[in-house]
DSSP file (Angstrom, degrees, kcal/mol; ACC not computed):
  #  RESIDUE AA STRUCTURE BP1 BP2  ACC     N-H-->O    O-->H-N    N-H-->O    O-->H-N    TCO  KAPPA ALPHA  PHI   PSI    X-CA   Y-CA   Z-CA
    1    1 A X              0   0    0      0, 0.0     2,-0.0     0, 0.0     0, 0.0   0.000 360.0 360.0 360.0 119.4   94.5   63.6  100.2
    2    2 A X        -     0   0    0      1,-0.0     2,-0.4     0, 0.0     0, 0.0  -0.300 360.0-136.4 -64.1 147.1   92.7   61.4   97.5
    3    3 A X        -     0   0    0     -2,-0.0     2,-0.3     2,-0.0    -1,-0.0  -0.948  18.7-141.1-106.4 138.1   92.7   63.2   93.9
    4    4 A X        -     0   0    0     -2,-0.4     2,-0.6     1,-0.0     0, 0.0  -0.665  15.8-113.4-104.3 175.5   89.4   62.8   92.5
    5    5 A X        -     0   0    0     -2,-0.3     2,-0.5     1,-0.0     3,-0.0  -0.777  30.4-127.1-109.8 117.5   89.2   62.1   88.7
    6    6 A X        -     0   0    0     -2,-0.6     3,-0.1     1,-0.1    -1,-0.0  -0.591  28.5-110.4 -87.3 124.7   87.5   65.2   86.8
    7    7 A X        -     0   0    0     -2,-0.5    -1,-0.1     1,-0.1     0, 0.0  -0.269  56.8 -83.6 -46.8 132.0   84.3   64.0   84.5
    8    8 A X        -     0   0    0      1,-0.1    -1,-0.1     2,-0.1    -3,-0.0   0.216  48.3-105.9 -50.4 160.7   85.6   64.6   80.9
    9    9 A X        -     0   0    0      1,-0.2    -1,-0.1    -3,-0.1     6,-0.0  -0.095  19.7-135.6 -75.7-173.1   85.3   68.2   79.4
   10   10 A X  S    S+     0   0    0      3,-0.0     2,-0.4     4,-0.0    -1,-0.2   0.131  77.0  94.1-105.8   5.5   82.6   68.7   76.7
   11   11 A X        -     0   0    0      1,-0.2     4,-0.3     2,-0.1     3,-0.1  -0.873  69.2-146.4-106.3 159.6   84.7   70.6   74.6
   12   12 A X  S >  S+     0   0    0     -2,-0.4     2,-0.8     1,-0.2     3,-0.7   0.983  94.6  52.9 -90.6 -48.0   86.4   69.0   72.0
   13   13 A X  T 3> S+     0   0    0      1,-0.2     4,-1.5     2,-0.1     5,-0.2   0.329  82.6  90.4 -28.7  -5.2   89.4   71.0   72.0
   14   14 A X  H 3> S+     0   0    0     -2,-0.8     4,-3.0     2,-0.2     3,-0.3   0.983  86.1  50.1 -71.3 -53.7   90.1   70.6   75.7
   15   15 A X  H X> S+     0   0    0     -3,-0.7     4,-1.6    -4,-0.3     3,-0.5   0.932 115.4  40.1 -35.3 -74.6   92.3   67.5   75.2
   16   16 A X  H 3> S+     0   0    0      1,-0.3     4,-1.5     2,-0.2    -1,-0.2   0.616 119.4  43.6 -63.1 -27.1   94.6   69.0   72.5
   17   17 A X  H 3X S+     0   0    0     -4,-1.5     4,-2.8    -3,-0.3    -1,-0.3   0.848 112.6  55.9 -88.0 -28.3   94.9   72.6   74.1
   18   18 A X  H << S+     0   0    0     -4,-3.0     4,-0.4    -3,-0.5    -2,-0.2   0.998 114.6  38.6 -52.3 -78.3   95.4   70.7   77.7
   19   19 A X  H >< S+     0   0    0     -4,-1.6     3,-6.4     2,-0.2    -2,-0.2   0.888 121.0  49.4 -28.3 -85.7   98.5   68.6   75.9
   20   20 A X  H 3< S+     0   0    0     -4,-1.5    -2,-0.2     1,-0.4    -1,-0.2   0.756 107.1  51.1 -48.8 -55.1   99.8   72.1   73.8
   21   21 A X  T 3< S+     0   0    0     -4,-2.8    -1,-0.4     4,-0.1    -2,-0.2   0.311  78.8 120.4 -97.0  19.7   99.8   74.3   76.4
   22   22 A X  S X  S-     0   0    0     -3,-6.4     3,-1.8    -4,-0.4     4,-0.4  -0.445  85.0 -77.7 -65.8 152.3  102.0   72.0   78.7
   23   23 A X  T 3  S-     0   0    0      1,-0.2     2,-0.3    -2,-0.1   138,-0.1  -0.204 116.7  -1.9 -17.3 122.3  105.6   74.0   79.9
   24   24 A X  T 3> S+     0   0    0      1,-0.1     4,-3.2    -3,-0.1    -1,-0.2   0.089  97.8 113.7  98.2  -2.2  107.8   73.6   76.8
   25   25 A X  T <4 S+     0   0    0     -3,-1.8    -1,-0.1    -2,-0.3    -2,-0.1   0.476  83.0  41.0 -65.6  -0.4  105.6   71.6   74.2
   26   26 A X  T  4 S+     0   0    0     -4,-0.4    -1,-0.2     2,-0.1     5,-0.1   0.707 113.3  59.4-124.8  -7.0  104.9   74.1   71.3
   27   27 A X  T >> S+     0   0    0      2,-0.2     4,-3.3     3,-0.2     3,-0.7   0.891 108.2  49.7 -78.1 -32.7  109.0   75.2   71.9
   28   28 A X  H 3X>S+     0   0    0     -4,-3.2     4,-2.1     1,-0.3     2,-0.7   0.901 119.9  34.4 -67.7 -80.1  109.8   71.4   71.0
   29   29 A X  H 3>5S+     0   0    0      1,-0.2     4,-0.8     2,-0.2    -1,-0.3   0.603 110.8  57.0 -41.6   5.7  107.7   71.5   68.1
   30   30 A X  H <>5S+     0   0    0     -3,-0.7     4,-1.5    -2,-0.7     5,-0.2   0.716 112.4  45.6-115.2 -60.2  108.3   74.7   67.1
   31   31 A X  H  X5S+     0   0    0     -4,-3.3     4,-1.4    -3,-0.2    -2,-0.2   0.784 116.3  46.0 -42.3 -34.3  112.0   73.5   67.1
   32   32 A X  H  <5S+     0   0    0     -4,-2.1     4,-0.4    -5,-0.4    52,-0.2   0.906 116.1  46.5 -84.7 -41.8  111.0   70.1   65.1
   33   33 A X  H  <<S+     0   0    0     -4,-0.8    -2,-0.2    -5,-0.5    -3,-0.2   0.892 116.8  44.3 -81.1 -52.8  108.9   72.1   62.7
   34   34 A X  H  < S+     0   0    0     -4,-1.5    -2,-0.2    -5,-0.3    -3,-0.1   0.973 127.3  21.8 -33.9 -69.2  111.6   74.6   62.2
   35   35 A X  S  < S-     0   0    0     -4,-1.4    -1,-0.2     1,-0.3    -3,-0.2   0.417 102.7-129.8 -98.8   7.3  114.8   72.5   61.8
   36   36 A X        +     0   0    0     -4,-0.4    -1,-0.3    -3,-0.2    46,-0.1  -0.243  59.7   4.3  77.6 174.6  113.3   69.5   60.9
   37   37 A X  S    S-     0   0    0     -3,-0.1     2,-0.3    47,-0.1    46,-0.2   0.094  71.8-166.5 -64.7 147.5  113.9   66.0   62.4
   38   38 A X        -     0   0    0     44,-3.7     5,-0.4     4,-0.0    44,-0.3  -0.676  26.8-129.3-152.3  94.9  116.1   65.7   65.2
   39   39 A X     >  -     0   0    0     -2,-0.3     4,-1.5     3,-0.1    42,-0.2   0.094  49.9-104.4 -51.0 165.1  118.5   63.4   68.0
   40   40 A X  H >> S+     0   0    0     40,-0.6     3,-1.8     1,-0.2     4,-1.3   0.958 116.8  43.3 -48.9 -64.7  117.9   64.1   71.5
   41   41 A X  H 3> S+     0   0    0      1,-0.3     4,-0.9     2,-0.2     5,-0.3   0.875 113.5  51.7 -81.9 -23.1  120.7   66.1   72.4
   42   42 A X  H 3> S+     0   0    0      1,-0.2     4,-1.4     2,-0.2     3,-0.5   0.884 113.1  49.3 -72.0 -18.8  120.7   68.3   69.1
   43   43 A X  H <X S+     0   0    0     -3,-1.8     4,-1.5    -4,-1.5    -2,-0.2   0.953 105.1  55.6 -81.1 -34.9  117.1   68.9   69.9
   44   44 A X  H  < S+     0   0    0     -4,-1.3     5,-0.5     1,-0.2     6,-0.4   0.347 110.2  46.3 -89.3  19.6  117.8   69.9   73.7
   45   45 A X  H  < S+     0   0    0     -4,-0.9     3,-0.3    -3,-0.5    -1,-0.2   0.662 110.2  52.9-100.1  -9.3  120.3   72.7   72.6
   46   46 A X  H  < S+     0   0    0     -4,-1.4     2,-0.7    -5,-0.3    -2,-0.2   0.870 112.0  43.9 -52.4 -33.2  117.8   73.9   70.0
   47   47 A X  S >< S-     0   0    0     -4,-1.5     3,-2.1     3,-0.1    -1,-0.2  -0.714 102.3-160.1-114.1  74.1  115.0   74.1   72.9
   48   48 A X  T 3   +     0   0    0     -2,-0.7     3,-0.1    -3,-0.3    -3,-0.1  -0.111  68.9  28.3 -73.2 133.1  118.1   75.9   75.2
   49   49 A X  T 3  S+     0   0    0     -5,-0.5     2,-0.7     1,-0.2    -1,-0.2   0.703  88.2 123.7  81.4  19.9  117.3   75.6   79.1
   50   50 A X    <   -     0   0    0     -3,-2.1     2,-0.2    -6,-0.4    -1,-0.2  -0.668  58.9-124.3 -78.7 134.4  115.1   72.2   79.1
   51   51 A X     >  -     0   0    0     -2,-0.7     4,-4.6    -3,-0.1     5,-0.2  -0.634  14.4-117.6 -89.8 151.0  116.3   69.5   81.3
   52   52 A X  H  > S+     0   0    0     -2,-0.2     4,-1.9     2,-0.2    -1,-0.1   0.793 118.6  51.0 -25.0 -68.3  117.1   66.1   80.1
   53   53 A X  H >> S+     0   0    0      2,-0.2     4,-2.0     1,-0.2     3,-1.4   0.999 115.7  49.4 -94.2 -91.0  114.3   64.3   82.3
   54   54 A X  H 3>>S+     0   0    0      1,-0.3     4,-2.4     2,-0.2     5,-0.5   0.836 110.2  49.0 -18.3 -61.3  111.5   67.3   80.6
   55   55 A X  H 3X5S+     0   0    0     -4,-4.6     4,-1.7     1,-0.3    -1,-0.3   0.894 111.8  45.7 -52.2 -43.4  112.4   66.8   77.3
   56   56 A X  H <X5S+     0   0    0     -4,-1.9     4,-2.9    -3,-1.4    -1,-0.3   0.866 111.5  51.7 -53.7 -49.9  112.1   63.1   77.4
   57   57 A X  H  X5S+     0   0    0     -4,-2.0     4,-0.9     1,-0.2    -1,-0.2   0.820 113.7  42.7 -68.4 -31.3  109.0   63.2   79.1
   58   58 A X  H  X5S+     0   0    0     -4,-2.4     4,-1.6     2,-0.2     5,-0.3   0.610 109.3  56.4 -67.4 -26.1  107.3   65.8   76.3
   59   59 A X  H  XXS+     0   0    0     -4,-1.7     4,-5.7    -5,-0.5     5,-0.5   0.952 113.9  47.8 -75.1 -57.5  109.0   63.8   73.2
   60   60 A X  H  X5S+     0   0    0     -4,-2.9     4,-1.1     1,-0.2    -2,-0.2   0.760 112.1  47.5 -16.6 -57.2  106.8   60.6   75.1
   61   61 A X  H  X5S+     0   0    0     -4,-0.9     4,-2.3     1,-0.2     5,-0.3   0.989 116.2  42.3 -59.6 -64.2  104.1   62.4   75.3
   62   62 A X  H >X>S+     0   0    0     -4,-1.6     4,-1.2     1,-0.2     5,-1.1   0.916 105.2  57.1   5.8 -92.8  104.3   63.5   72.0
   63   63 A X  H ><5S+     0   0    0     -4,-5.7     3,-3.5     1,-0.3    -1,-0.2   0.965 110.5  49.0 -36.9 -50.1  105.1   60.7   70.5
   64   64 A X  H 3<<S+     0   0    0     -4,-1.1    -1,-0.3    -5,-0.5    -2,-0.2   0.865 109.8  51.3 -67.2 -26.6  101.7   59.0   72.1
   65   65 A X  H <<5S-     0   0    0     -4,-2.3    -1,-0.3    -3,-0.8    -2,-0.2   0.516 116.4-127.4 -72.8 -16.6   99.7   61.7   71.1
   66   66 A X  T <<5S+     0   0    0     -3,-3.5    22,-0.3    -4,-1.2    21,-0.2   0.867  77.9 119.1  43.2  59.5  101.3   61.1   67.5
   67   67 A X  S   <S+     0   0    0     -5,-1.1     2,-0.4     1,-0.2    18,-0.4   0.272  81.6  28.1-116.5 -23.4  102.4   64.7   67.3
   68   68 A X  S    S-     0   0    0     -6,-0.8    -2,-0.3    16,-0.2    16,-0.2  -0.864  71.5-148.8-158.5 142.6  105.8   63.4   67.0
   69   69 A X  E     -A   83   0A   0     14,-2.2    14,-1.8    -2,-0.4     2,-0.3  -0.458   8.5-151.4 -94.0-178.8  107.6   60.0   65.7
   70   70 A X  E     -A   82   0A   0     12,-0.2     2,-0.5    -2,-0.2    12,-0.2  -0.954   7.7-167.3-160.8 125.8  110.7   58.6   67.1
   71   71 A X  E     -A   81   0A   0     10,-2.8    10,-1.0    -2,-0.3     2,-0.6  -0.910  11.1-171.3-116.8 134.7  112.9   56.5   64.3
   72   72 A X  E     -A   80   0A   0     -2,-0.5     2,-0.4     8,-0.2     8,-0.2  -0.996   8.7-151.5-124.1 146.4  115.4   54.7   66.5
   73   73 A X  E     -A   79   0A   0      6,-1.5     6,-1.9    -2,-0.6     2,-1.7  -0.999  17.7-128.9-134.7 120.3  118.0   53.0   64.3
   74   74 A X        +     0   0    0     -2,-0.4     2,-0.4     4,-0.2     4,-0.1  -0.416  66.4 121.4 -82.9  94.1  119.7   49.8   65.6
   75   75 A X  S    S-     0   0    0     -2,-1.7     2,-1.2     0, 0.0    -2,-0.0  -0.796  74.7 -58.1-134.2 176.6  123.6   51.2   64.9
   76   76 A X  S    S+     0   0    0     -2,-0.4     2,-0.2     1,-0.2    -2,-0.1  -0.453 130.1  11.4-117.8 103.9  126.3   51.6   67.3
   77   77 A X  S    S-     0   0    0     -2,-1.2    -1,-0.2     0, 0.0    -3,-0.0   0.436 114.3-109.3-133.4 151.2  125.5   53.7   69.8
   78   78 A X        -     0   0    0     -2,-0.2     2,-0.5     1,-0.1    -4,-0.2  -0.181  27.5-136.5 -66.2 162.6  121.9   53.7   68.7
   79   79 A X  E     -A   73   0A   0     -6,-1.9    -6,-1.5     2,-0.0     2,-0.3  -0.973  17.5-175.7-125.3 124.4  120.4   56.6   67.1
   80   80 A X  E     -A   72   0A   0     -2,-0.5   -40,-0.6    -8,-0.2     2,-0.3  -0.832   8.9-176.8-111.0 149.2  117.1   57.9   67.9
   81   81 A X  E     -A   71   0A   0    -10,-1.0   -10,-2.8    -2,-0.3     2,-0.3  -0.978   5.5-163.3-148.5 132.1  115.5   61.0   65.8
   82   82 A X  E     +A   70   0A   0    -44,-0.3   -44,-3.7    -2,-0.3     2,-0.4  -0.676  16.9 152.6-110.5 164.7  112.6   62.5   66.3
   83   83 A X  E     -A   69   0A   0    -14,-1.8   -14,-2.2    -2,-0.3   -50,-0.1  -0.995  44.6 -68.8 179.6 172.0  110.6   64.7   64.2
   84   84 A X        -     0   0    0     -2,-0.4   -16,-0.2   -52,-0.2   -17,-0.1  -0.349  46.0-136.9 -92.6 137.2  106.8   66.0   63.5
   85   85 A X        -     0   0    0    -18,-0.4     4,-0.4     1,-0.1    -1,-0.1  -0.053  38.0 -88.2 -73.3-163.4  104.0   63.7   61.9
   86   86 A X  S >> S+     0   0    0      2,-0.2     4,-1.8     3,-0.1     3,-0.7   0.770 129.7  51.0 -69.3 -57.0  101.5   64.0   59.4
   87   87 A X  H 3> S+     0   0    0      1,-0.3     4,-2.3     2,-0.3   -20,-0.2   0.878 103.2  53.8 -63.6 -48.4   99.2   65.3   62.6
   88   88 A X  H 3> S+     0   0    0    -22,-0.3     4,-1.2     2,-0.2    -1,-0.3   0.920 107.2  53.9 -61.2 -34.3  101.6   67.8   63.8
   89   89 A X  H <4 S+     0   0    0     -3,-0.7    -2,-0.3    -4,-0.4     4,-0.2   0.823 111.9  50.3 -69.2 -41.3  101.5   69.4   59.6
   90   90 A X  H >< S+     0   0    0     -4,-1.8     3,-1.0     1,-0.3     4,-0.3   0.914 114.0  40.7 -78.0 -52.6   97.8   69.5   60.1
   91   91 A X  H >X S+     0   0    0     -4,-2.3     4,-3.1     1,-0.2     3,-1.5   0.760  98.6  69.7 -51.3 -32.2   98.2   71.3   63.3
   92   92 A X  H 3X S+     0   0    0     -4,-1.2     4,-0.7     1,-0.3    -1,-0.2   0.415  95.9  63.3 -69.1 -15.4  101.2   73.8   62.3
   93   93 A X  H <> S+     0   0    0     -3,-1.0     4,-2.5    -4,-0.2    -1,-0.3   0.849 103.8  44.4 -45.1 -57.1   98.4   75.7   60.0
   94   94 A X  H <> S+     0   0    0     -3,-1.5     4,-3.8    -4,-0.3     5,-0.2   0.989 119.6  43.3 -72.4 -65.5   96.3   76.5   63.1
   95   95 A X  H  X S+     0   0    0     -4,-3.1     4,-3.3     2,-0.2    -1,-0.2   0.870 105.2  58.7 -38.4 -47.5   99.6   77.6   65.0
   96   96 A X  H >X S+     0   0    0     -4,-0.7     3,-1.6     1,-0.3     4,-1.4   0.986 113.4  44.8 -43.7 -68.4  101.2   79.6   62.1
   97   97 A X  H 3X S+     0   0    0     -4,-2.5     4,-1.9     1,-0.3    -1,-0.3   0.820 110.2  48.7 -60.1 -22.0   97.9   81.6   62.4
   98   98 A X  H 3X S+     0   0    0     -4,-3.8     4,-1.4     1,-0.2    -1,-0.3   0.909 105.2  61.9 -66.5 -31.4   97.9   81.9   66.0
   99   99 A X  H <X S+     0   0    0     -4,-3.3     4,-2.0    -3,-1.6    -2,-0.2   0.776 109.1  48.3 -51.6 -43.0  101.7   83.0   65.4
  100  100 A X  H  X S+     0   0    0     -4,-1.4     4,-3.2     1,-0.2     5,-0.2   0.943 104.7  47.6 -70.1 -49.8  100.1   86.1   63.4
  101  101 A X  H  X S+     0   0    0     -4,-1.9     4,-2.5     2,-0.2    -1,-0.2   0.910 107.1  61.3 -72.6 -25.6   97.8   87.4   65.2
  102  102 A X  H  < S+     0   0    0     -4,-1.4    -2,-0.2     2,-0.2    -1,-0.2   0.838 110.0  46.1 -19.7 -58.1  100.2   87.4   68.1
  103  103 A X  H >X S+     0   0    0     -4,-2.0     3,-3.5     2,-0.2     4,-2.3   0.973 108.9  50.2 -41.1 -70.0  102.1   89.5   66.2
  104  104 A X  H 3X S+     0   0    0     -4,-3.2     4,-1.2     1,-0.3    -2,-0.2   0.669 109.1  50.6 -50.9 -38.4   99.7   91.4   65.3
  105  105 A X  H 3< S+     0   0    0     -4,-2.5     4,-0.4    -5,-0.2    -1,-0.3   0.416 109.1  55.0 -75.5 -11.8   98.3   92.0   68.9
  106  106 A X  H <> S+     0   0    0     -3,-3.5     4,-1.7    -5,-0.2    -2,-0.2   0.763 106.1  52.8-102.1 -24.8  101.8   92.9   70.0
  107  107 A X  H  X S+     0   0    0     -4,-2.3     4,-1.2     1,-0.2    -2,-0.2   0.837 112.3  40.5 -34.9 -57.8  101.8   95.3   67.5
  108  108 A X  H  X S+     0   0    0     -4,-1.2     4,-0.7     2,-0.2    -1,-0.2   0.680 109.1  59.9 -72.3 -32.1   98.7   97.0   68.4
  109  109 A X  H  > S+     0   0    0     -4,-0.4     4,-2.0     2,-0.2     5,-0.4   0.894 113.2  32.8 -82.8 -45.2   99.3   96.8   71.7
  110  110 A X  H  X S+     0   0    0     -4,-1.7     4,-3.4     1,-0.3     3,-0.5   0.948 114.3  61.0 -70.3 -32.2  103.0   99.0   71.6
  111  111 A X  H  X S+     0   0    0     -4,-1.2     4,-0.5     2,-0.3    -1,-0.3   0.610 110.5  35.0-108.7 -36.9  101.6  101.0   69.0
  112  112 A X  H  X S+     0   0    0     -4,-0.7     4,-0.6    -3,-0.3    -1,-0.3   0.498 125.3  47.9-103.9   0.2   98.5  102.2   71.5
  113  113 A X  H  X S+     0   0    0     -4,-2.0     4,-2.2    -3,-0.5    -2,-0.3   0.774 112.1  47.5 -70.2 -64.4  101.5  102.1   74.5
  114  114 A X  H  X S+     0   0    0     -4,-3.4     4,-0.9    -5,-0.4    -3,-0.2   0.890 111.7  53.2 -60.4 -49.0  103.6  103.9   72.2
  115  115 A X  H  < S+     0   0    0     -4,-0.5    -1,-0.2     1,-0.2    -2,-0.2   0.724 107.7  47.0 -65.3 -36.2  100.5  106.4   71.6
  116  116 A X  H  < S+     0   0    0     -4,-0.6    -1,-0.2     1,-0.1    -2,-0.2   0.673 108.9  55.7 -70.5 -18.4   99.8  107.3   75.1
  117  117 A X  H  < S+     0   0    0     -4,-2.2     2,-0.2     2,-0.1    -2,-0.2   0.674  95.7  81.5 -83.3 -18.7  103.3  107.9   75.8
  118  118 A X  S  < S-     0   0    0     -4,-0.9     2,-0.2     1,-0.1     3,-0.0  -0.421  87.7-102.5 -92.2 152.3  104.0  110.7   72.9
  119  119 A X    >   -     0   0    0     -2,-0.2     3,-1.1     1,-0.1    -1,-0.1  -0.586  58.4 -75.4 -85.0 143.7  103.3  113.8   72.9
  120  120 A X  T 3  S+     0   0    0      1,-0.3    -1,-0.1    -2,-0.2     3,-0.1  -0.366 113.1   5.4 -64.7 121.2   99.8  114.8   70.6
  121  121 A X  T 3  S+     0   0    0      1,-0.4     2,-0.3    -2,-0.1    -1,-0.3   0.284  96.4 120.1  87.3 -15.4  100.1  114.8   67.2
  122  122 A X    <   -     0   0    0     -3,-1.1    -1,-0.4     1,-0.0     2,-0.3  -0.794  56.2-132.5-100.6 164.4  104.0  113.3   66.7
  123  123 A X        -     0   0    0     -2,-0.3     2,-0.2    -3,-0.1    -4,-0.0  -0.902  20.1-163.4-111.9 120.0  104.4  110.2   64.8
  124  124 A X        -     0   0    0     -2,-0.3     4,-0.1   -13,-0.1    -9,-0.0  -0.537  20.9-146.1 -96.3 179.5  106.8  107.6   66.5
  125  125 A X  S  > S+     0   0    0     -2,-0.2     4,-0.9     2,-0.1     5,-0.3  -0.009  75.1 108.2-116.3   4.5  108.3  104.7   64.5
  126  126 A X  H >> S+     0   0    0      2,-0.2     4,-1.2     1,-0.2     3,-0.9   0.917  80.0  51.0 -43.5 -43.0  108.0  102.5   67.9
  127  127 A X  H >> S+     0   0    0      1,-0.3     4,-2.5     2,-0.2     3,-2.0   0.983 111.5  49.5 -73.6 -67.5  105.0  100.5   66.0
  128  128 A X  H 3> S+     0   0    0      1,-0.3     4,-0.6     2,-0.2    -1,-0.3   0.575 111.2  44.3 -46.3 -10.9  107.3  100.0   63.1
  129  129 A X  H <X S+     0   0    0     -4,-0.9     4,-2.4    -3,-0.9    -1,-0.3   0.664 115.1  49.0-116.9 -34.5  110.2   98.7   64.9
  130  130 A X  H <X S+     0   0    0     -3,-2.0     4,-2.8    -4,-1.2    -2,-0.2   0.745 101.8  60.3 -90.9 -10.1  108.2   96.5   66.9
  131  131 A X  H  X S+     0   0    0     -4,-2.5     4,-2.3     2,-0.2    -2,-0.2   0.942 105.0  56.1 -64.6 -59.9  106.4   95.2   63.8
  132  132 A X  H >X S+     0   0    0     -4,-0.6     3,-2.0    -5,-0.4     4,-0.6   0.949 110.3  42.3 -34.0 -96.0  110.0   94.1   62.9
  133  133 A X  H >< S+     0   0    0     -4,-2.4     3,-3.0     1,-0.3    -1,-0.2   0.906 102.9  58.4 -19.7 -58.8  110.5   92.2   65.9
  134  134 A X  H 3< S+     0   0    0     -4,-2.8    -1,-0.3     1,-0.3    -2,-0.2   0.946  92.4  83.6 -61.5 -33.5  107.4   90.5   66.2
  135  135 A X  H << S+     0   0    0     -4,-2.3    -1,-0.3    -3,-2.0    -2,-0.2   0.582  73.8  92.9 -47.8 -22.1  108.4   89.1   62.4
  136  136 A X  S << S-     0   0    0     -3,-3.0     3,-0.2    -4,-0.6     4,-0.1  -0.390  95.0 -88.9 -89.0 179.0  110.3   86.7   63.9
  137  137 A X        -     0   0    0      1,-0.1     3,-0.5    -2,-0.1     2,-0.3  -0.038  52.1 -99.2 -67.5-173.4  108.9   83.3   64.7
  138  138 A X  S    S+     0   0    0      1,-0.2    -1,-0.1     2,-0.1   -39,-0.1  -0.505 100.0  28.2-101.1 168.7  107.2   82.9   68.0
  139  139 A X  S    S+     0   0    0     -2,-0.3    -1,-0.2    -3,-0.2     5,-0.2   0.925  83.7 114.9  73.8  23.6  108.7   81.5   70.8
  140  140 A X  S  > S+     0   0    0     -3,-0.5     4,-2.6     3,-0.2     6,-0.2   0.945  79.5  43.3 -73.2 -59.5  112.1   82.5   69.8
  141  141 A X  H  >>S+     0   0    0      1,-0.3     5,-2.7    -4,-0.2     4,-1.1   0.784 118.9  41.5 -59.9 -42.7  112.5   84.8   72.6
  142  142 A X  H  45S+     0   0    0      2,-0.2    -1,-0.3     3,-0.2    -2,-0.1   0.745 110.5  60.2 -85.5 -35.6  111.0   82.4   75.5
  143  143 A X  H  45S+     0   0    0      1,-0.2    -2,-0.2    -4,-0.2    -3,-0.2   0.950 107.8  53.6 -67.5 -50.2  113.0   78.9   73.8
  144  144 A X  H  <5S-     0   0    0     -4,-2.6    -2,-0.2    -5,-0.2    -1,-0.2   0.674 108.0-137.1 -23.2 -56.9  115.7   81.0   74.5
  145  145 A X  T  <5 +     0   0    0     -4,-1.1     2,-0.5     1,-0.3    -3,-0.2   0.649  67.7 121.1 109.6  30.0  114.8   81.5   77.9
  146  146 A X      < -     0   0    0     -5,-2.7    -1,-0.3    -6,-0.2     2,-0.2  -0.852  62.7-130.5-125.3 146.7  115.8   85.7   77.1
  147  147 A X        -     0   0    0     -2,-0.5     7,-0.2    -3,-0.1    -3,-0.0  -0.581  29.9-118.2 -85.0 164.6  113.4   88.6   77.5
  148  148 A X  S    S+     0   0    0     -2,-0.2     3,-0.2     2,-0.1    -1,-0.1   0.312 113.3  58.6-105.6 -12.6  113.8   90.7   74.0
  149  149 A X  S    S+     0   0    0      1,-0.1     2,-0.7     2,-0.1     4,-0.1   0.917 102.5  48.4 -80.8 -44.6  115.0   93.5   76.1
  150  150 A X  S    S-     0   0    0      1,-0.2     4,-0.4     2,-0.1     3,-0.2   0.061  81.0-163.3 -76.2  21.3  117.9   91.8   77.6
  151  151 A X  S    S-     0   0    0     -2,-0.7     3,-0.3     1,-0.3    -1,-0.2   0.212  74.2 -15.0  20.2 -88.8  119.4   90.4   74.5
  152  152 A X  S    S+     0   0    0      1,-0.1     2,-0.7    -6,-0.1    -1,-0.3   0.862 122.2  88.2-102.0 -28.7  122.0   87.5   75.8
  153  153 A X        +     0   0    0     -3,-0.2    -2,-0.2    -4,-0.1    -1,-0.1   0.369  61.7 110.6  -2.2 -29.9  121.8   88.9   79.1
  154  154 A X        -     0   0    0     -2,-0.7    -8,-0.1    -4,-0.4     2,-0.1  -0.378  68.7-117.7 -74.6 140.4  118.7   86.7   80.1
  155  155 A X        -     0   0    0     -2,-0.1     3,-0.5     1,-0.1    -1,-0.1  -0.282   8.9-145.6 -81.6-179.0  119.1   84.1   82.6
  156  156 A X  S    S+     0   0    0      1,-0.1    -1,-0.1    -2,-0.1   -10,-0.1   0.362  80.5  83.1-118.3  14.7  118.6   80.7   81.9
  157  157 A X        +     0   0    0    -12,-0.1     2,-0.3     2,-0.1    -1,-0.1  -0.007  68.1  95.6-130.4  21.4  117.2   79.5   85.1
  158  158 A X        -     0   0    0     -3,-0.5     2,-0.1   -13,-0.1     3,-0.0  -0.918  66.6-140.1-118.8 156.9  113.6   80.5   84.4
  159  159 A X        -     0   0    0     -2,-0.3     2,-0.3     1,-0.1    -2,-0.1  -0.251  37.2 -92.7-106.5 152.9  111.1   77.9   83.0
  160  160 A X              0   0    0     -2,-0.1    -1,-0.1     1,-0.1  -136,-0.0  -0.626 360.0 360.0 -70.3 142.8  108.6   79.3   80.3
  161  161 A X              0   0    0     -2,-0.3    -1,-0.1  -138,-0.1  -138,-0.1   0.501 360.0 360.0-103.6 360.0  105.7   80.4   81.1
C-alpha cells in the first residue's frame, strides 16, 4: 500500500505541536530544561524507561529542529552533551503556562469529583491535597513511567501516553 503525502496543514502551529507531542519529547526537554545540559546516558536515567534507539532518535530530531544542541568534545572516549537552545527558552514560557493550567484543571476537576462524592454541605481538604500534588512539575509522574497512586509500585514497561 502506497502512503500518500498529506498537503501541508494551514495552521501554523501544526508543525511544532506535531514534533511536541511525539512519545517522550516534552519528558526530554522537560529533563534538559530541568537539570540543565546533559550526556546521553545521564539523560536516559533522568527520562527513566526510554530505550536507547528512542532517545537517540528524539535528541536527532531535536537537535534538527534546533530545540536542542549537541556539543560533542573530541576527548577520550568522546563526550557528547546535550542541552536546550535559545528556541527551546522561547518555547519553555508557553509550556510553563500550559504546566499551570494543567494544574489548575486537575484541581478543578478532583475538587468537583471530590464534591459529588461528599456528603451536602461538608468541606473535604481533597482539593487542597491535590492542589499540593499538582505543584509539582509536569510530567514527573509519566517520566517516571508511575501512576501518582502507585508510588514506586508502577511498572516500567508502559510507554507514555
Amino acid at each position: 500500500m502506497r502512503r500518500t503525502l498529506q498537503p501541508p496543514s494551514p495552521c501554523p502551529i501544526h508543525g511544532l505541536l506535531e514534533s511536541l507531542a511525539r512519545p517522550w519529547t516534552l519528558h526530554i526537554l522537560w529533563a534538559l530544561s530541568t537539570h540543565g545540559p546533559a550526556r546521553f546516558g545521564a539523560l536516559q536515567k533522568q527520562v527513566e524507561g526510554i530505550s536507547p534507539r528512542v532517545l537517540a532518535e528524539r535528541l536527532r530530531m531535536l537537535e534538527k529542529q534546533e530545540f536542542v544542541f549537541r556539543h560533542y568534545a573530541q576527548t577520550i572516549p568522546p563526550a557528547v552533551t546535550y542541552g536546550i537552545t535559545k528556541r527551546m527558552k522561547d518555547i519553555e514560557k508557553v509550556l510553563q503556562d500550559l504546566e499551570r493550567l494543567a494544574r489548575k484543571w486537575k484541581v478543578d476537576e478532583l475538587a468537583s469529583t471530590e464534591s459529588e462524592a461528599s456528603p451536602a454541605g461538608r468541606k473535604t481538604r481533597e482539593p487542597q491535597r491535590a492542589a499540593n500534588q499538582a505543584g509539582q512539575h509536569f510530567g514527573r509522574d509519566r517520566q517516571r513511567n508511575r501512576s501518582p497512586n502507585l508510588g514506586d509500585r508502577g511498572s516500567g514497561n508502559q510507554a507514555p501516553g
